[in-house]
N, C-alpha and C positions, 0 to 999 in steps of 0.2 A: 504494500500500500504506500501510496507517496507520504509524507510525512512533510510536517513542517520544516522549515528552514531559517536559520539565525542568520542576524545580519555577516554572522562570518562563514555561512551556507554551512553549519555544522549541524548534524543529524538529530532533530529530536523524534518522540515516541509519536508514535501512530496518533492520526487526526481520530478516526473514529473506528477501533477496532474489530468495533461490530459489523460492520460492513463488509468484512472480510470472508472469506470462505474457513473452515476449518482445519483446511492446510495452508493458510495463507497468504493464498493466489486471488488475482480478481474474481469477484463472484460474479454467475447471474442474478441480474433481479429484473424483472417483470413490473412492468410500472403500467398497471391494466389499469384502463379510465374509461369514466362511463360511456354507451352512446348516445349520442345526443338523436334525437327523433328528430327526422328530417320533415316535419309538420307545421316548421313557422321558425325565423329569428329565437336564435337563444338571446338570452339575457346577460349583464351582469350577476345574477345572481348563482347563474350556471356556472360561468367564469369564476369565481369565488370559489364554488362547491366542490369543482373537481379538476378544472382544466389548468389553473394557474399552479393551484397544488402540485397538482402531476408533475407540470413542467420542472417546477424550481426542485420538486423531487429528485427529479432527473436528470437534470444538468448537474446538478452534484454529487451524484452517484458516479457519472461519468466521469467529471472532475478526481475525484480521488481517485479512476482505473478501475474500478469495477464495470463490466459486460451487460451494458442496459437496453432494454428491449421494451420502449414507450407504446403501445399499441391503443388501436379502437377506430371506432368510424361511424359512419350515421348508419340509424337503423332504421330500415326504412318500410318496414314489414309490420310497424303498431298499428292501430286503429287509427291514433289522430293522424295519419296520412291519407286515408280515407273519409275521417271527417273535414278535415282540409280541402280535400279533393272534392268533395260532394258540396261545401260551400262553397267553393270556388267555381264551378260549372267545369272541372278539368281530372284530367287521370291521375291517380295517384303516381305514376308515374314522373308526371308535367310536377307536382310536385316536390319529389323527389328531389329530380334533376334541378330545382332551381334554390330546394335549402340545402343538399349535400354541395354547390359550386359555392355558396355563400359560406357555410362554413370552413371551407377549406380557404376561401379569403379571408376570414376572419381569424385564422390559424396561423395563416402566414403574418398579418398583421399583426400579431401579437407575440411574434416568436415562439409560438408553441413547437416543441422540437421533436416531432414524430419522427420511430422510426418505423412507423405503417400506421396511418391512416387512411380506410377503406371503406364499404359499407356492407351491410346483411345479405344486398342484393346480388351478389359474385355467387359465380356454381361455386367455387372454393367452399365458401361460406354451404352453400346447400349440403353439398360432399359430406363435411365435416358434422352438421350436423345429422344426415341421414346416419352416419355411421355409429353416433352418441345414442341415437333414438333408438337403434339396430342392436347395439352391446346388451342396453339398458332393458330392452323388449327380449333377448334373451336370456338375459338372468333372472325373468319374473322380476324386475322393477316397475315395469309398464303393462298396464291389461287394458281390458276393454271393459266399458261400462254402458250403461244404459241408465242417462240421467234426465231431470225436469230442468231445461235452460227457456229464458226468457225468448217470448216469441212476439212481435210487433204485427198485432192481425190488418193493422191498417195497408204497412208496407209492407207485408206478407214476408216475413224473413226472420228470421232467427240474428238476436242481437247480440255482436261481441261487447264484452263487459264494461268499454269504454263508451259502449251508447245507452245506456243506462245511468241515470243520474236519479241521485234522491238522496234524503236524510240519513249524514251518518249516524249506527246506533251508537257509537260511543261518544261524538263530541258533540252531538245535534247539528255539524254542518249541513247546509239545504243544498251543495250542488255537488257531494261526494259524487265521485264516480265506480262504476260498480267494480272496478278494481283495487281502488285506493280511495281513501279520502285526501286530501289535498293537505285541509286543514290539522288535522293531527297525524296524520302520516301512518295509518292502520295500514295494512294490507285487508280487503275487502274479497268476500265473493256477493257476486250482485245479490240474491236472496237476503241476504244480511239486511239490504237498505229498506228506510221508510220511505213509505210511499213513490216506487220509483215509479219511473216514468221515462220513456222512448225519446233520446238524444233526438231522432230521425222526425216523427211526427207531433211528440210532444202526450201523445197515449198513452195509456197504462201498460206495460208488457203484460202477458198470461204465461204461466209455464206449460210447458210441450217437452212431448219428451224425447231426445235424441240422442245417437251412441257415438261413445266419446273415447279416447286411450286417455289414461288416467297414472301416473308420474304416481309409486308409491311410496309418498316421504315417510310415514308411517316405518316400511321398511330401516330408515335408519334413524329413528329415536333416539335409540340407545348409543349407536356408534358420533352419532352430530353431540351429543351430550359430553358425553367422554371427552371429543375434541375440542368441545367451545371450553371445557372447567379445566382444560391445559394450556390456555391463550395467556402470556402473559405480557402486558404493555400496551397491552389495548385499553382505547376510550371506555371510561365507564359508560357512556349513552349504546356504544355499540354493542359490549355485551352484557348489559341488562337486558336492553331491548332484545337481542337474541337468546338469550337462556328462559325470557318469560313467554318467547314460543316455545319453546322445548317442554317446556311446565305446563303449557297448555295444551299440550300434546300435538302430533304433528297432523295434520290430512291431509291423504292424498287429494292432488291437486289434475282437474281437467289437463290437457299440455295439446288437444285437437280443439278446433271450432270449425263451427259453420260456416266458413269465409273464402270468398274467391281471392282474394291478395294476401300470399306469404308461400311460405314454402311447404312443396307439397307433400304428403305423409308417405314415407319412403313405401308402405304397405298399402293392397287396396281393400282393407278389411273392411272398413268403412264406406265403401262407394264413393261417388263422387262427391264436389263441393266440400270437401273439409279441407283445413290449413292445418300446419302445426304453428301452435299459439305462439304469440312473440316473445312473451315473459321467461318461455322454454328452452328460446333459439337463440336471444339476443345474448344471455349470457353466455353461447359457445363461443361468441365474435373472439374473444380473448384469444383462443385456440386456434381459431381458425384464423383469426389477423396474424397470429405467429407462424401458423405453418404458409400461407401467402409469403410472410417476407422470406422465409427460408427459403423455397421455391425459387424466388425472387433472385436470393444470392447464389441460386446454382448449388445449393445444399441443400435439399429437401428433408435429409432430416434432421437438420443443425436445431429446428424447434423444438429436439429435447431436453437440450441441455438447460431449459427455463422450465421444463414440464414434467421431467424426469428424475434431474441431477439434484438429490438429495440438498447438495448445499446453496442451491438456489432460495432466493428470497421472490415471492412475489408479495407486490403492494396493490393494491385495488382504493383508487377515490373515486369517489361516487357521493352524494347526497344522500342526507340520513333518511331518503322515501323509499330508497332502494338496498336498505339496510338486509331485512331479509333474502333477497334475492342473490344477494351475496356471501352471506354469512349460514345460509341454513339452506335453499335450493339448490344453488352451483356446490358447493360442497357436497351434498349429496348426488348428486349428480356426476359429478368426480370420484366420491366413492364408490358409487354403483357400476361405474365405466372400470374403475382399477387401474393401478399406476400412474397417476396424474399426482404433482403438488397441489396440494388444498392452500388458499391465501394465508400464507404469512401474517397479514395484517390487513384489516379493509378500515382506514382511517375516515370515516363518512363523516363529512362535518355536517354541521348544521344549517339552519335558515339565513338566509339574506332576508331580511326582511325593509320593507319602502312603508311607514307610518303604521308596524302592525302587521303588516300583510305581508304574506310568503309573496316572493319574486315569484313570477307564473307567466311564462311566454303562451298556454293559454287563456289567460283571463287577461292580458295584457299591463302588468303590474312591474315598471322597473323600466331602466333604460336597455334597448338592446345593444349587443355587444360593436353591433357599426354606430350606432347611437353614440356609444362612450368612447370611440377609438376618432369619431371626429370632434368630442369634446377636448379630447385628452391625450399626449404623447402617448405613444404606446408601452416606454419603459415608465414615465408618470404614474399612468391606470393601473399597471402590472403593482408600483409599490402601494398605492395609496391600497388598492385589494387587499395585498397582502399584509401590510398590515391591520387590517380589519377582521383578517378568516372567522369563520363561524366555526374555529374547530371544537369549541366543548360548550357555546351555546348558540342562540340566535344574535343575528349582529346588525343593527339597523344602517339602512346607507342610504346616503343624498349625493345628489351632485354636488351641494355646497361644501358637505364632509369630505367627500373626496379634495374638491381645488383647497380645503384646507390643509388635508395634508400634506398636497403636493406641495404649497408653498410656504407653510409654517416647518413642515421637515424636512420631505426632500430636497428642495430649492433652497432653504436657510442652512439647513445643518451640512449634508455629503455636494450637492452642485456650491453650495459657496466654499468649502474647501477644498476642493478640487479646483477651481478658480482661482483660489486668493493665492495655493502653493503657487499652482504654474505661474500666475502673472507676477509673483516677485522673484520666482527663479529665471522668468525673463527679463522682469527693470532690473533684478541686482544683480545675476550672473551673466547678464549677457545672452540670453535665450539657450545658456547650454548646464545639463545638470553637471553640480558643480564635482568634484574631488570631494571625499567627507575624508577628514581630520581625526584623531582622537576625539570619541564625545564623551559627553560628561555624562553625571551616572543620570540624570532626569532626561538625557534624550536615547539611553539604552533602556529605561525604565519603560519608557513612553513604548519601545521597540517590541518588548516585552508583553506589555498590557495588549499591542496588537497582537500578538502569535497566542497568548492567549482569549484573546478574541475568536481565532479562526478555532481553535480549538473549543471554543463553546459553540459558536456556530454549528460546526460539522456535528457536533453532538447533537444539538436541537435539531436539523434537520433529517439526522437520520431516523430520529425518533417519530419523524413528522411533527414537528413544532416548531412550523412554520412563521407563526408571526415572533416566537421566542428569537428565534435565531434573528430572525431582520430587527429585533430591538438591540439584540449584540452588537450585531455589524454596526448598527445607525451612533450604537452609547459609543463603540471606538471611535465614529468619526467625529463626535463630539468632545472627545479625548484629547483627539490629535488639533481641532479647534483648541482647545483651554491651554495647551503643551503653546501653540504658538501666541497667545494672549498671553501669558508668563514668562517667553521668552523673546519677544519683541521682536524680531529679525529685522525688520524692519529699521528698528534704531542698531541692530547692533551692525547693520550696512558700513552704517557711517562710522563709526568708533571703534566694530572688529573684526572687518571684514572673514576674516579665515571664522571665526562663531559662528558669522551670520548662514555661510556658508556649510558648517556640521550642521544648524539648524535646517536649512533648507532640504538637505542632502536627508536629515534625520526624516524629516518631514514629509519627503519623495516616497520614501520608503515605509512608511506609514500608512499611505496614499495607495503605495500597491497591495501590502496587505488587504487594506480595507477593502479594497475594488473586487479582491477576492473573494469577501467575504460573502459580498452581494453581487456577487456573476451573477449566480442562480437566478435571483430576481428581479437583476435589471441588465437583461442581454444584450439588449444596443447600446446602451453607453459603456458598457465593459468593451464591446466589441470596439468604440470609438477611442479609449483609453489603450485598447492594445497600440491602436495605430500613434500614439502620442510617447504613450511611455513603453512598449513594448512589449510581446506577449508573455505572459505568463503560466507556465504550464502546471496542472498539479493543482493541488490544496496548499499553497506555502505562498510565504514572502518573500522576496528575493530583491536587492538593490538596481535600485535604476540604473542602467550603465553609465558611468560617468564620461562628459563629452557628449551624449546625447541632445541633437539638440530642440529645444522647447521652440515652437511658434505659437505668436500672440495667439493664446488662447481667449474660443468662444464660450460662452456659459452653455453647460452641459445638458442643462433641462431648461426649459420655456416656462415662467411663473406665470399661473394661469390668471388671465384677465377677469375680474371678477362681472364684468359688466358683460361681457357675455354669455354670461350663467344669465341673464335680465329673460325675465319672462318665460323663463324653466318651472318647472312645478316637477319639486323633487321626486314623487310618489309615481306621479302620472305616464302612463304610455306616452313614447315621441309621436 
């Protein structure tokens, strides 16, 4: 593992040793991210929940030399693609094809650093999951039932659970949907609900009865139990919430509908018009995104060494709505198949919430993610996010709260010192970093405080504590601020020059730690620092080369103008 480095490049102990394989070699880890449903503009609040996470995940993991494998893609097999499609007067196809190009813009604009981003809709994807359906149908995990599902006698069809809305019974919300509730974040089967009523015509459904394959979670109670009471480092929200399924016993769950769009049921046991449900399939993408990029690399089966390889880590961010489907179905689903790593960890944060209300791309609640990328730099939006994550509760967010952060901390504290070093190593050195001297014990102390900086960092983030760590990086640059407010460089130009100069020199150095610290979460100004003070490779600090030379530097981040926030309404859909 790369290791820190002293300003005299002398070897210290491992950044985060957990990250490591058990023989000590880079590890794999699996950095599985939700998919986003190709049904409408995601939001900032999705950005929050799993995407930025993932990212600054990732880029650190890479950083330190561990073998990362980012994946996911839109899924575009759910109902709200059909109900999109049906309001719209267009195919879910035409749908599709216009939020899977948007996200993939939205991705690039934000530096999200996939190493496969794809969707549900590729034979790959069907392949992979006929084959899961197939293992699982014979080992008796999957049968055949004959059940009562909701029938819509107006539009004559049998309705998938996303068109069903009505009262949920546990938090009394009125527009639960018959899969989930929104509001309190249940997992739902439509019967559950009061008074539902047909997304499509607005009718009362009747049940009818039709034969279904049926996913038996029930089969693994005992063995998901066992697993979830050996998790160690997990959020309390996520295993409570998964152990008080297990307590409440598990049921088997539908995994066919009555549906012409999704993928078709490898078996025709059933006749025609049935789908395998999306809830079933979307979680195989993991899998099936991995072995795509394998393929890809002309190694087809390099996907086991993240799926196989005992010292592999996989991490799964996801929002806490999709808690179970991560923690208690895919896991099952992995044990029923045999030989597959079960998640490592599934770090599911919490709510974005806009005045109260969960961010909801559909009910229109929050700014969407092109919304906030033309409000806001893209490395800007990335920090002010991060540090707001909803990793252990709900996090409330404005556009005003954002441009506050941008320019009360990113623009005041890390862009003004990064500004203030370079513009006096170009008035006082000459635009070239200078030679550092012997320094004195407060500008090795200061060197110090940052390498032990990077080393709290890398520890918070591998833990996913995410905003923990970007308070580290941010208090060192506030550090190296007060170091030069105490040692004046500026005066000591004039009266000592060869000081002014360990100071500057001290201070360079201080600059690239830091830069370090927050690669992960600000990629385009790191990338733009490479090009100034030069790259940096590794988890470590390393001196600026002396003779390098400095041009008049620009301010690094743009302070967001508050007068064009004039006439936003924080809450409200753009």
């Amino acid at each position: 593992m790369t290791g820190l480095v002293s300003p005299g490049r002398l070897a210290r102990a491992p950044v985060a040793s957990v990250t490591m394989s058990s023989n000590g070699v880079a590890r794999p880890v699996l950095v599985a991210v939700a998919w986003p449903y190709a049904s409408g503009s995601r939001h900032l609040g999705h950005l929050a929940g799993a995407y930025l996470p993932a990212d600054v995940f990732a880029r650190f993991q890479r950083r330190v030399g561990n073998r990362v494998l980012m994946v996911s893609g839109s899924d575009v097999h759910g109902t709200p693609i059909t109900v999109r499609a049906d309001a719209d007067g267009v195919t879910p196809n035409d749908i599709v094809d216009r939020y899977h190009a948007e996200f993939v813009d939205n991705w690039e604009r934000l530096g999200i650093s996939w190493d496969r981003y794809t969707s549900t809709g590729t034979d790959n994807h069907a392949a992979v999951t006929h084959d899961i359906f197939l293992r699982l149908l014979g080992k008796g995990h999957i049968d055949k039932r004959t059940s009562d599902q909701y029938y819509d006698e107006e539009a004559e069809r049998f309705l998938p659970d996303r068109y069903i809305e009505g009262t949920c019974p546990h938090c009394d919300y009125t527009e639960a949907r018959g899969d989930q509730c929104e509001s309190c974040g249940r997992t739902l089967d439509p019967e559950e609900l009061i008074n539902p009523r047909s997304k499509i015509t607005g009718s009362e459904p009747v049940p009818r009865q039709t034969e279904h394959f049926f996913l038996r979670l029930s089969d693994f109670q005992e063995s998901l139990g066992d697993w979830l009471d050996s998790r160690e480092g997990w959020r309390a929200h996520v295993l409570n919430f998964s152990k008080g399924w297990i307590e409440e016993g598990l049921q088997d769950r539908a995994i066919t509908r009555d549906l012409d769009w999704g993928i078709d049921v490898p078996v025709d046991d059933l006749g025609p018009g049935k789908r395998i449900y999306v809830w079933f399939e979307a979680v195989i993408g993991y899998l099936s995104a991995t072995k795509e990029w394998a393929t890809d690399q002309d190694d087809p089966e390099a996907w086991r060494d993240w799926w196989e390889n005992p010292d592999a880590r996989s991490v799964y961010f996801i929002g806490k709505d999709n808690i179970p489907f991560h923690t208690i179905i895919w896991p099952a689903m992995l044990q029923g198949y045999g030989g597959l790593n079960l998640p490592t960890d599934v770090p599911a944060n919490q709510y974005v919430t806009f005045r109260g209300g969960k961010a909801s791309a559909s009910r229109g609640v929050g700014l969407t993610i092109d919304e906030g990328l033309d409000l806001f730099e893209p490395d800007a939006l990335r920090y002010a996010l991060a540090a707001s994550l909803p990793e252990q509760s709900d996090t409330e967010l404005t556009v005003n709260e954002i441009a506050r952060r941008i320019n009360e901390e990113l623009v005041a504290t890390w862009g003004n010192l990064v500004n203030r070093v370079l513009s006096m190593v170009h008035g006082t050195c000459g635009g070239v970093v200078p030679p550092v001297g012997e320094r004195a014990r407060n500008d090795t102390a200061l060197l110090a405080d940052v390498d032990a900086a990077l080393e709290r960092v890398a520890a918070h983030i591998d833990r996913v504590e995410l905003r923990a760590g970007l308070q580290s990086g941010m208090a060192a640059a506030a550090a190296v601020n007060a170091y030069l407010n105490a040692t004046e460089p500026w005066k000591a130009a004039r009266d000592d020059p060869e000081r002014a100069r360990v100071i500057l020199g001290t201070a360079l150095s201080a600059v690239n730690g830091i830069r370090v610290c927050l690669s992960p979460y600000l990629p385009f100004s790191n990338a733009a620092l490479d090009g100034i003070l030069g790259p940096v490779e590794g988890w470590c600090r390393t001196e600026v080369e002396p003779g390098r030379p400095i041009e008049r530097p620009s301010p690094l981040f743009a302070k967001v103008d508050p007068t064009t926030l004039d006439g936003l309404v924080d809450d409200e859909p753009g």
